[in-house]
C-alpha positions as a Python dict, from the first residue, in 0.01 Angstrom:
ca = {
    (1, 'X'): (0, 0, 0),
    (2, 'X'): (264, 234, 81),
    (3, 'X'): (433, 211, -303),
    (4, 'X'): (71, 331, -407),
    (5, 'X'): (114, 602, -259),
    (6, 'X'): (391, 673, -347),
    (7, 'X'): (324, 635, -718),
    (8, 'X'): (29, 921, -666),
    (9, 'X'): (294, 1130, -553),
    (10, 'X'): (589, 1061, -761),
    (11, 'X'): (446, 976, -1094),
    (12, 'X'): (283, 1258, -1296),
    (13, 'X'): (242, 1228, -1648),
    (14, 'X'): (562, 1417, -1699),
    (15, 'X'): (739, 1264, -1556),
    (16, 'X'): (625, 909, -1749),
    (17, 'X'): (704, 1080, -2071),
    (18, 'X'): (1032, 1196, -1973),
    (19, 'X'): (1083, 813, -1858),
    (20, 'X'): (975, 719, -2233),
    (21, 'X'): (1245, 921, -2364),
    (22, 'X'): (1525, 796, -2156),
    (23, 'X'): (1394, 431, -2328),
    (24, 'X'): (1310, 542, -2650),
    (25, 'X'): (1491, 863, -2709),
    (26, 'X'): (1502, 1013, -3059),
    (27, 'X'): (1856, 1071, -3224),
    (28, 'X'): (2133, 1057, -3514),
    (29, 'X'): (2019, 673, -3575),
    (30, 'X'): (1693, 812, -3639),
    (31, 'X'): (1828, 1056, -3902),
    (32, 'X'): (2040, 821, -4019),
    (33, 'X'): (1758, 528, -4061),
    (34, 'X'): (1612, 784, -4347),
    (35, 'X'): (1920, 933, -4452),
    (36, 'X'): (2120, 681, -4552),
    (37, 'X'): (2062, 597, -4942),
    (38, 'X'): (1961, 236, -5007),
    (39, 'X'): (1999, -8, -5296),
    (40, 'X'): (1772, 53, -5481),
    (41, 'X'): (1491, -70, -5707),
    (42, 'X'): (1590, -85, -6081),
    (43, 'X'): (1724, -432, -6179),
    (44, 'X'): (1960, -312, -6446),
    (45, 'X'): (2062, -33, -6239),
    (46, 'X'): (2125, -261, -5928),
    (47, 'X'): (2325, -493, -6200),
    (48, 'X'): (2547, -225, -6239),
    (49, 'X'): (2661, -127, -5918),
    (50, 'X'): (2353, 125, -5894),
    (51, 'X'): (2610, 351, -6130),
    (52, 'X'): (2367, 488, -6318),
    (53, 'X'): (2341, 912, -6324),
    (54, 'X'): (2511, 833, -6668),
    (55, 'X'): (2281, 629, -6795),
    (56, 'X'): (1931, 627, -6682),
    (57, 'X'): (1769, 535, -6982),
    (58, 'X'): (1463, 400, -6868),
    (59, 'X'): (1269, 313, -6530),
    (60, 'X'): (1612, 383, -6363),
    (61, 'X'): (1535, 776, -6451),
    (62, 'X'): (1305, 751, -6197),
    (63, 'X'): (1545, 712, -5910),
    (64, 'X'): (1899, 821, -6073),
    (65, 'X'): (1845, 1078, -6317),
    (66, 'X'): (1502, 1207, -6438),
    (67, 'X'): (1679, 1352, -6753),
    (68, 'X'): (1749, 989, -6897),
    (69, 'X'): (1339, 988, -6951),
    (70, 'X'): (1430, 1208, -7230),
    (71, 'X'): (1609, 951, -7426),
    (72, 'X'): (1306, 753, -7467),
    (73, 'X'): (1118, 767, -7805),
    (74, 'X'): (862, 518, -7737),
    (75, 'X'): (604, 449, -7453),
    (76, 'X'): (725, 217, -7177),
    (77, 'X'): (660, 21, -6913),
    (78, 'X'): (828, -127, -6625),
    (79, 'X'): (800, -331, -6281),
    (80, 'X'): (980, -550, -6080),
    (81, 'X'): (996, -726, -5757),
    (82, 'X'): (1245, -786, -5483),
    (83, 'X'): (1381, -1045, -5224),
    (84, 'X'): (1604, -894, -4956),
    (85, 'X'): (1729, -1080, -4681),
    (86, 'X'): (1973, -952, -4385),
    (87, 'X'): (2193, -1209, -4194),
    (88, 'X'): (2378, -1054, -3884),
    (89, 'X'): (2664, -1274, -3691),
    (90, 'X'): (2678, -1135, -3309),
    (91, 'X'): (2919, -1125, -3058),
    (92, 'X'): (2867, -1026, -2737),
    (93, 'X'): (3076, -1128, -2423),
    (94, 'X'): (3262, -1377, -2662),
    (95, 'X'): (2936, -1533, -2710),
    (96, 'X'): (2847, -1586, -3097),
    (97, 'X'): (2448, -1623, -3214),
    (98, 'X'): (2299, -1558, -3561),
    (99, 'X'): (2010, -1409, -3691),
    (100, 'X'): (1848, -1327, -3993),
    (101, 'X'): (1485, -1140, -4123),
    (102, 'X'): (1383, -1142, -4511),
    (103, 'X'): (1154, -950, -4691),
    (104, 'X'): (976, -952, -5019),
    (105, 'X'): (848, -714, -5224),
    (106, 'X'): (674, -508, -5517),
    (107, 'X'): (1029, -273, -5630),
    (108, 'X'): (904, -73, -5881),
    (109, 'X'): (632, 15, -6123),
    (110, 'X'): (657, 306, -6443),
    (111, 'X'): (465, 459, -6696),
    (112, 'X'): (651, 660, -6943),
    (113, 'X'): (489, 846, -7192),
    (114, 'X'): (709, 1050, -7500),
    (115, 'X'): (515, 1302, -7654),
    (116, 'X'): (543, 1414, -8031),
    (117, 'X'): (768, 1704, -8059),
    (118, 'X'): (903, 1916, -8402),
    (119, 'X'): (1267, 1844, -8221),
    (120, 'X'): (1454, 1719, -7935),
    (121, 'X'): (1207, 1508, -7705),
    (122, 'X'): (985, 1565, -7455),
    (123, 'X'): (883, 1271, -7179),
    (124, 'X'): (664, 1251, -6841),
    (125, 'X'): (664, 946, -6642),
    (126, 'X'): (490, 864, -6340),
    (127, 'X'): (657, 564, -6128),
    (128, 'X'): (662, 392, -5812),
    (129, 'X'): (964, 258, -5636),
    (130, 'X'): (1140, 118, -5316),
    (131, 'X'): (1386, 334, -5176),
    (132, 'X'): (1513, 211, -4885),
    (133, 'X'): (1445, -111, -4716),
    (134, 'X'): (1438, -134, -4289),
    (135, 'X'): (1496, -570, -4264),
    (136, 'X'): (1700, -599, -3953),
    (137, 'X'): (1829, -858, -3709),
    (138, 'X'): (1979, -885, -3364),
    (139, 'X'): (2046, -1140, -3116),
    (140, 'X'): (2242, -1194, -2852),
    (141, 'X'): (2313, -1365, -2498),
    (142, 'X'): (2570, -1389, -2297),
    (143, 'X'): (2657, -1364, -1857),
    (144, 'X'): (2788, -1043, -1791),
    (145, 'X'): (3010, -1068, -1480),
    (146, 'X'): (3028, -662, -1428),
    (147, 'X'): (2863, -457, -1160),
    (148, 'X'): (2616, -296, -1436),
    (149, 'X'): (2278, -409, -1539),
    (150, 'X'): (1983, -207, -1744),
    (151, 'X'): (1746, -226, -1415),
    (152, 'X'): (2018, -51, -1270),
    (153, 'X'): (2098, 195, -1614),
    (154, 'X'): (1677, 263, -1622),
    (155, 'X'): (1704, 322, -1221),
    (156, 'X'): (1852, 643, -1287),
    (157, 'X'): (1613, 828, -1568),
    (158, 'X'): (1307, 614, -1577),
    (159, 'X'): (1045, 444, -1298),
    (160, 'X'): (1030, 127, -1459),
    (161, 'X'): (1245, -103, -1167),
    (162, 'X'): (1046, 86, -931),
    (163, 'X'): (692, -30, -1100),
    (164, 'X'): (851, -381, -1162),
    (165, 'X'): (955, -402, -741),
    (166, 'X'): (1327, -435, -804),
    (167, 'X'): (1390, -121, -574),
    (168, 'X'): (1309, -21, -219),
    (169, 'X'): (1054, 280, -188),
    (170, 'X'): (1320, 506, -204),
    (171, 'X'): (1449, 368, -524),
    (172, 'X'): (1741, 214, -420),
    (173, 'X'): (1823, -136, -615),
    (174, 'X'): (2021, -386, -455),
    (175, 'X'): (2135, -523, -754),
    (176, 'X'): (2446, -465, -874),
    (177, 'X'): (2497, -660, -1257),
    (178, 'X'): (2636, -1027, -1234),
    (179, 'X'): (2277, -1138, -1483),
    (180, 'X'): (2270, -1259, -1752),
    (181, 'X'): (2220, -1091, -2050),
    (182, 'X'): (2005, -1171, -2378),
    (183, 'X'): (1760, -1031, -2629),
    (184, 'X'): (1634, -1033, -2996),
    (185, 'X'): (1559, -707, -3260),
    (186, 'X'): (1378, -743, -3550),
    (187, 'X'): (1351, -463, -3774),
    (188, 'X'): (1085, -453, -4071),
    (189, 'X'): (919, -169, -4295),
    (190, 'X'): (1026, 25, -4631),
    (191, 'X'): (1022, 363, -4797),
    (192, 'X'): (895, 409, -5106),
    (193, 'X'): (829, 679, -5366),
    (194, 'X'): (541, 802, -5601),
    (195, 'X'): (734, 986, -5865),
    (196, 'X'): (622, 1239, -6128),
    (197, 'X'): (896, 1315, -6357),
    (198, 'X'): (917, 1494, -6699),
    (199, 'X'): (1263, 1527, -6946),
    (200, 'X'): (1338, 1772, -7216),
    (201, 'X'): (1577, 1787, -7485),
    (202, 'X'): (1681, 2172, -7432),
    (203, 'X'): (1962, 2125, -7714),
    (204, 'X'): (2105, 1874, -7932),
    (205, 'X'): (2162, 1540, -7715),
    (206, 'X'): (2152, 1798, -7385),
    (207, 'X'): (1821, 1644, -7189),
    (208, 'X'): (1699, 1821, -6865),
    (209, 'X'): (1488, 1664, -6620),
    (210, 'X'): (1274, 1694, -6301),
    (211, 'X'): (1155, 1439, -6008),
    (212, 'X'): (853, 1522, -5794),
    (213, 'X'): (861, 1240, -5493),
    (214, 'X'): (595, 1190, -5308),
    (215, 'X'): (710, 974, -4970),
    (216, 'X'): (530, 699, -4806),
    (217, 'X'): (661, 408, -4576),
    (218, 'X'): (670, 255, -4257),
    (219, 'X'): (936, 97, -3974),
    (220, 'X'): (870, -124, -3670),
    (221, 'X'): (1138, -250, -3425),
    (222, 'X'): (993, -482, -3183),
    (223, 'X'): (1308, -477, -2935),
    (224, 'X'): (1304, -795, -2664),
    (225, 'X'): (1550, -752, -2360),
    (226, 'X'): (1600, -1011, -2029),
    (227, 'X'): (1845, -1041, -1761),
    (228, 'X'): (1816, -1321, -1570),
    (229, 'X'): (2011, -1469, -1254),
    (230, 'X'): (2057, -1791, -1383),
    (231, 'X'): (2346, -1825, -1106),
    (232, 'X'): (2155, -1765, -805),
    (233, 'X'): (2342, -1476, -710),
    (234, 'X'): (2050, -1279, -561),
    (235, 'X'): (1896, -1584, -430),
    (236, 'X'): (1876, -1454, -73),
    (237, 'X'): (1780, -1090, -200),
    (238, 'X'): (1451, -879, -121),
    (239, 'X'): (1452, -611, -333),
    (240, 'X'): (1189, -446, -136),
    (241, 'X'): (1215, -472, 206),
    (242, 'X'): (856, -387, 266),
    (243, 'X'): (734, -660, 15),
    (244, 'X'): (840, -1045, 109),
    (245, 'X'): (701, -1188, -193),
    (246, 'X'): (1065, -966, -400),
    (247, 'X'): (1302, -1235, -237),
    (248, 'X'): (1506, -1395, -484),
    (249, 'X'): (1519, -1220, -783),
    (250, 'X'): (1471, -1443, -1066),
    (251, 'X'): (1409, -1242, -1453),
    (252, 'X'): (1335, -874, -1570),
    (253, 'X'): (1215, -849, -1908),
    (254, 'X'): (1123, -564, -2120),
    (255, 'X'): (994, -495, -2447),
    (256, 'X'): (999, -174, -2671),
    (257, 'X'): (782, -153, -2945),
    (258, 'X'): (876, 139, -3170),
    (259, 'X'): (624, 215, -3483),
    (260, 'X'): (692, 491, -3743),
    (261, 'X'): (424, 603, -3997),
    (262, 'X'): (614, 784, -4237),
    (263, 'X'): (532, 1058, -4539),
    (264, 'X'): (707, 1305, -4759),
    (265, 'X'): (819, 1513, -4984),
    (266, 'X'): (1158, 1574, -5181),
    (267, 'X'): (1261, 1689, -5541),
    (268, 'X'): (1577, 1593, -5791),
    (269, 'X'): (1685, 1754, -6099),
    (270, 'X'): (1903, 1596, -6340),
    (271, 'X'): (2105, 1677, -6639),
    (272, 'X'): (2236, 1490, -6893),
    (273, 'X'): (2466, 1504, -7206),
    (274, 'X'): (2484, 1203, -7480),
    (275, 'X'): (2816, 1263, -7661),
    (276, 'X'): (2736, 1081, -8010),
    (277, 'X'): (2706, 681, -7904),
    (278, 'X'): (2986, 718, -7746),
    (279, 'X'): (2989, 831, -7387),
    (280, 'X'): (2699, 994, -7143),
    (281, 'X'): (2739, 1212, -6893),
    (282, 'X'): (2501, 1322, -6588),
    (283, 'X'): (2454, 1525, -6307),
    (284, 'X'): (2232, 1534, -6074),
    (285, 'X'): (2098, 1749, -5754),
    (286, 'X'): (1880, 1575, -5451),
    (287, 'X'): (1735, 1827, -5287),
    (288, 'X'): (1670, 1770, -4932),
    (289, 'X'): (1391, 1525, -4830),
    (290, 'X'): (1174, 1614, -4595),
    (291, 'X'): (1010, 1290, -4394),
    (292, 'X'): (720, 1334, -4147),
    (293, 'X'): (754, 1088, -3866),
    (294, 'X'): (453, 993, -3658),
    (295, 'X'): (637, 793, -3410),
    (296, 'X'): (431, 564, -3146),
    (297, 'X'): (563, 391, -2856),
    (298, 'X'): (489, 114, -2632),
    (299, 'X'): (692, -32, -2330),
    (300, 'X'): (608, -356, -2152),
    (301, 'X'): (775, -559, -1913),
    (302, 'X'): (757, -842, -1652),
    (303, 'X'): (985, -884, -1323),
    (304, 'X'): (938, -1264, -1161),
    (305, 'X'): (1044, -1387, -803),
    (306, 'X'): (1167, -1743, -642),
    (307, 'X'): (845, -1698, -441),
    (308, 'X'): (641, -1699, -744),
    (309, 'X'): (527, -1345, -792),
    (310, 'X'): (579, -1144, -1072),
    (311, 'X'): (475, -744, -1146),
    (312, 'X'): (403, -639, -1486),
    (313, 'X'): (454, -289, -1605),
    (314, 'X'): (134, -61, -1620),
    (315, 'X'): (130, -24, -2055),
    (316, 'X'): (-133, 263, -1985),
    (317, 'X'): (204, 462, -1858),
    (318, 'X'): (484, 402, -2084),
    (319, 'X'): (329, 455, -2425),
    (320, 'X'): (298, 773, -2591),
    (321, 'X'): (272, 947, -2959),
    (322, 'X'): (527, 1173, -3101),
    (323, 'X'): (554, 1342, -3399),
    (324, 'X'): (831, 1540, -3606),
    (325, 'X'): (992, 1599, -3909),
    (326, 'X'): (1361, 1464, -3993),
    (327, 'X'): (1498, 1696, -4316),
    (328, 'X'): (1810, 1536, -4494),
    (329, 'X'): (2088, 1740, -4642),
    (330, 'X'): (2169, 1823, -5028),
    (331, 'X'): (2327, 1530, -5209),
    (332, 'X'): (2525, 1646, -5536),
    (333, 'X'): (2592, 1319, -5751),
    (334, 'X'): (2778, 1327, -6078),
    (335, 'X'): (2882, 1021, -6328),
    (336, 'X'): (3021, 936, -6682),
    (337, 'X'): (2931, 604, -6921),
    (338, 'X'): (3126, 500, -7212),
    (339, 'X'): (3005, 296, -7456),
    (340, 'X'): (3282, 75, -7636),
    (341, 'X'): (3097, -123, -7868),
    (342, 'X'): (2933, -389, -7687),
    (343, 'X'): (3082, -313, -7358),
    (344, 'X'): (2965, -2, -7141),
    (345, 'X'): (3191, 91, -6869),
    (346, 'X'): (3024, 329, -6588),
    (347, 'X'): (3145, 546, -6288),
    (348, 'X'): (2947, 791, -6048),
    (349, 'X'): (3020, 982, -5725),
    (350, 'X'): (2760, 1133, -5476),
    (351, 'X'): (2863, 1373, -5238),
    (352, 'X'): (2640, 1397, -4887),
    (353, 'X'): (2712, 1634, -4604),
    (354, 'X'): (2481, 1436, -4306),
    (355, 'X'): (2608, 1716, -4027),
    (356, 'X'): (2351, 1909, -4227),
    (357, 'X'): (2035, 1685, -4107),
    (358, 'X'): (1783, 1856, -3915),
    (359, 'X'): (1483, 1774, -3648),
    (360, 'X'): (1225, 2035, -3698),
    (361, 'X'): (846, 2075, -3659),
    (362, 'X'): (827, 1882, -3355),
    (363, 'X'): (525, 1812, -3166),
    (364, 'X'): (522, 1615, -2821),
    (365, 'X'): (885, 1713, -2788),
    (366, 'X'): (1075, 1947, -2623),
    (367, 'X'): (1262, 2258, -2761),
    (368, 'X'): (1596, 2201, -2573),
    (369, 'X'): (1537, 1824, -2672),
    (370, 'X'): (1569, 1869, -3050),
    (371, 'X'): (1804, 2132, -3047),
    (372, 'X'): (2021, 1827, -2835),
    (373, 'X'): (1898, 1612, -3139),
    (374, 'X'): (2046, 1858, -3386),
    (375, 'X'): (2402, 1916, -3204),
    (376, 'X'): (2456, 1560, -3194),
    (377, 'X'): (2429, 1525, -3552),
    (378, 'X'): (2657, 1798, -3590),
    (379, 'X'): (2900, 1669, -3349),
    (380, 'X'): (2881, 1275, -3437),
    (381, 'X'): (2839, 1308, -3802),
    (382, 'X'): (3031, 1381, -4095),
    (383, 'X'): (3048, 1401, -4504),
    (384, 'X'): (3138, 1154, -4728),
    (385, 'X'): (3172, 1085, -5082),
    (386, 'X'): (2958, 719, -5229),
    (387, 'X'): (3098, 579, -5536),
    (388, 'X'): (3008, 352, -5764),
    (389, 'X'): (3155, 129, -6058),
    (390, 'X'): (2894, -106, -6308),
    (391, 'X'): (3012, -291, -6657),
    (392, 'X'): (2736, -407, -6963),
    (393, 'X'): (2841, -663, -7184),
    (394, 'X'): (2633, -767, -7476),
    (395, 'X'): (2680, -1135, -7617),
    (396, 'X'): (2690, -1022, -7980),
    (397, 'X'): (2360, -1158, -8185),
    (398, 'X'): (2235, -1291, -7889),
    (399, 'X'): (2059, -1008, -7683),
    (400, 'X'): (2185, -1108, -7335),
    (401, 'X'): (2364, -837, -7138),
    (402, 'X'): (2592, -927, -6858),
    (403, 'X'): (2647, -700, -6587),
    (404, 'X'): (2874, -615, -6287),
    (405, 'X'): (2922, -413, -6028),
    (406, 'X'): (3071, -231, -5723),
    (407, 'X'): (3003, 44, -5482),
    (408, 'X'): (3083, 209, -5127),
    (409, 'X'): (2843, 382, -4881),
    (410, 'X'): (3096, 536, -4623),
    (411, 'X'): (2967, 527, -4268),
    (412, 'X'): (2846, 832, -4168),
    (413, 'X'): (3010, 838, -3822),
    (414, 'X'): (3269, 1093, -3744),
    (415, 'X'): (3647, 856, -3752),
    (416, 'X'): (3461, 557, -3835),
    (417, 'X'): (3688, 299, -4014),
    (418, 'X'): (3627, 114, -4344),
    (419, 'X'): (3505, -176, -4161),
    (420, 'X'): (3178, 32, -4148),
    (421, 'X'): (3088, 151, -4479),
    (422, 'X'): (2863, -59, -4650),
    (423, 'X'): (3053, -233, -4954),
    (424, 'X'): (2835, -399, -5215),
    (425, 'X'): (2937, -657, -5505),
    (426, 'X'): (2655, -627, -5751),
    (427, 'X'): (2583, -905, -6057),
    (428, 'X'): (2284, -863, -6334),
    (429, 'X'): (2133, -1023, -6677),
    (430, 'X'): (1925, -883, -6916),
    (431, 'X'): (1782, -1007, -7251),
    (432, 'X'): (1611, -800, -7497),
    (433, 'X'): (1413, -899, -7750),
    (434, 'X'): (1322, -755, -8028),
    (435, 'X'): (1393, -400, -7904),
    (436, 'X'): (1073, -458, -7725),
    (437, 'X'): (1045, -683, -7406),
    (438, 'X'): (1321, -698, -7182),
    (439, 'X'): (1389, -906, -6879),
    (440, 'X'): (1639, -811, -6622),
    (441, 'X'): (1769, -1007, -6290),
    (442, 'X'): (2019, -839, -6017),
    (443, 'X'): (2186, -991, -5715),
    (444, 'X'): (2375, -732, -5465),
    (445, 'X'): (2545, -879, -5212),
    (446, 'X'): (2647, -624, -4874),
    (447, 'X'): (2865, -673, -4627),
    (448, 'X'): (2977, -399, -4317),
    (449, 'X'): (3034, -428, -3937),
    (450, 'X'): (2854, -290, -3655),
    (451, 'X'): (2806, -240, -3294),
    (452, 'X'): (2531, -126, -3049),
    (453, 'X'): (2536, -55, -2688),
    (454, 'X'): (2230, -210, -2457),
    (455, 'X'): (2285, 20, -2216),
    (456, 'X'): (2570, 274, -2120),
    (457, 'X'): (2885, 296, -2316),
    (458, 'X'): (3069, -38, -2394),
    (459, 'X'): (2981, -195, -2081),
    (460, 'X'): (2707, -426, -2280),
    (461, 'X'): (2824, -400, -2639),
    (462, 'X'): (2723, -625, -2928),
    (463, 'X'): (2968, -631, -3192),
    (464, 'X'): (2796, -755, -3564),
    (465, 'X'): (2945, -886, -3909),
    (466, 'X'): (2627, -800, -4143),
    (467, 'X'): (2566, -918, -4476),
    (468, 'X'): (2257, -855, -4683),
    (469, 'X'): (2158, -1036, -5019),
    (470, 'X'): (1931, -902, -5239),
    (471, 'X'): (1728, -1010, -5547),
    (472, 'X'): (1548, -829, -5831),
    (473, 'X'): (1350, -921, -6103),
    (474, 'X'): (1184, -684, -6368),
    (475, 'X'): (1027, -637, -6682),
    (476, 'X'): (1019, -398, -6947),
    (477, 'X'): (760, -325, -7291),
    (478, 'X'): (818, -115, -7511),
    (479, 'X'): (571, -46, -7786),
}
């Protein structure tokens, strides 16, 4: 009876949300979830080593380079789907487990329509494609002999042990780490684009275009977390020393449920410049993307007893609905193709300043909190330049293209090493048929490392190997 009374007193609704955020506090991983580019959707794109700003002649215009509609003279149309699965290899307290999560789904869909002009060309398209893909996987488990725990870590910003009867009424804990340690993250959810594009020849074999995105997606992480004394080390423990039925701590469990609904807005333009059938050259400007997150969040949990009794977290007071806006920076992309008879050669650079991501327009959240948000990016973040490489080989008389690729997503941490960035080996085939009906297939295989912190700074670290295959299959009329 007394800890009721003590809740009255203690717990006020601000004080519950400012518990929420110490568990589910927005940050750069946030920024960086939408920020980061993906692998995109085109198959012969994806073939390539998604180098493509030089190219883009076809659905690929849609994501690339909206100028490359231009070099269409008949109507088209395109779609595809995916397979994307993400393996990651854990390590934590020299304990090893795998995990892995798959998705499938529709990758793109386009409608290009060239319209009759006295000269040069003029194209609009409307298309519909996957930008950036949210499978994840974590798990892990392992006895961590330290004095630290997360009751312990969640003591200190949040109520939660003091709901779940692991403290005293004055919220002091008596334990001290020495649990073991295990949980599971899966990740799911996608962004895609509607996209409204129209291409101009503005001079001789000089084509100008423009991309109007309209954003829609969504991204759960359903986040499962125990310690448990498996040892017996608090056997002879009462948490409480008002409550008899706390002796002999036995498992705390929690689960964070984290739900996005997410919408948009962004624009591209794109140039490009066909030099005879020789070479092609593109540029192209993202302007920033703006992504409305409507963020909800629910927190559960479960503490259990040798004597048998268990407490269960009140959901009613650790859930809660944010919402804010995450704005990405400028990305400035440039590339070059050469055509050498039946083999095109490609190369492209993008260059993306992520210190220049923004929270803004936030509702349910504090000033001084974003403007934390904000600094962080600017002090954990830095720029970095992507490149890509992609080769086209066409079996002479035959109409089968074979394709390779390569390209490099530097991490966007501040000193990172290369073992971060996200390093892709890309292989395609295409056959064409009578100018008319194509069929094209891409497999990208990923690989980077990783590391996340349960709680604190390195004092409950997983360390992950990640590797991510990914299939596409599309089609293509021409009439």
């Amino acid at each position: 009876m007394q800890r009721f009374y003590l809740r009255l007193i203690y717990l006020t609704l601000i004080i519950s949300l400012l518990s929420l955020q110490g568990i589910f506090a927005q940050g750069v991983v946030d920024a960086l979830r939408v920020g980061l580019p993906g692998t995109g959707s085109d198959a012969r794109a994806l073939g390539m080593g998604n180098s493509y700003i030089g190219l883009s002649d076809g659905a690929g215009a849609a994501e690339f380079n909206p100028a490359g509609w231009g070099l269409l003279n008949r109507m088209e149309v395109s779609g595809g789907i995916d397979y994307q699965s993400y393996n990651n290899n854990t390590t934590f307290l020299n304990q090893y487990t795998n995990y892995s999560n798959s998705a499938t789904r529709l990758s793109n869909f386009s409608l290009a329509l060239p319209f009759p002009t006295t000269q040069g060309s003029l194209v609009f398209a409307i298309a519909y494609h996957n930008t950036q893909d949210y499978t994840g996987a974590l798990k892990f488990n392992g006895y961590n002999g330290g004095n630290t725990s997360m009751i312990q870590d969640l003591n200190s910003n949040t109520n939660i042990p003091y709901d779940l009867y692991l403290t005293d009424t004055n919220y002091n804990t008596p334990i001290n780490g020495h649990l073991n340690q295990s949980g599971t993250i899966l990740e799911t959810g996608s962004t895609n684009n509607w996209t409204f594009s129209g291409a101009i020849e503005v001079y001789k074999n000089l084509f100008l275009g423009l991309n109007l995105n309209i954003i829609a997606g969504t991204y759960e992480n359903n986040n499962s977390y125990y310690e448990d004394d498996f040892n017996g080390y608090y056997a002879n423990v009462q948490t409480d020393p008002n409550t008899p039925a706390t002796k002999g701590f036995q498992t705390f469990y929690l689960n964070k449920l984290l739900d996005w609904n997410i919408s948009g807005w962004d624009a591209k333009f794109g140039l490009l410049y066909q030099l005879k059938d020789m070479a092609r050259f593109g540029i192209t400007v993202q302007f920033p993307k703006t992504y409305t997150i409507k963020e909800n969040f629910n927190v559960s949990g479960y503490s259990q007893f040798a004597t048998g009794q268990s407490y269960n977290l009140d959901p009613t007071n650790y859930s809660d609905q944010v919402q804010y806006d995450i704005v990405t920076p400028y990305e400035l992309g440039g590339g070059a193709a050469v055509n050498l008879q039946s083999l095109i050669l490609s190369a492209q650079v993008t260059f993306v300043d992520y210190t220049q991501m923004q929270f803004q327009n936030a509702s349910g959240l504090t000033t001084d909190y974003v403007a934390s948000i904000n600094q962080n990016i600017k002090d954990q973040l830095r720029s970095v330049v992507n490149y890509n490489f992609g080769a086209e080989y066409t079996l002479p008389g035959l109409g089968i293209r074979l394709r390779a690729g390569y390209f490099v997503q530097p991490s966007a941490y501040l000193n990172d090493p290369s073992k971060y960035d996200r390093k892709y080996y890309t292989f395609g085939l295409g056959y064409l048929a009578d100018n008319s009906i194509g069929i094209d297939f891409a497999f990208a295989h990923g690989s980077w490392s990783n590391y996340g912190d349960n709680y604190g700074v390195d004092v409950s670290r997983t360390y992950q190997d990640i590797t991510t295959n990914k299939f596409i299959l599309s089609t293509t009329y021409r009439f």
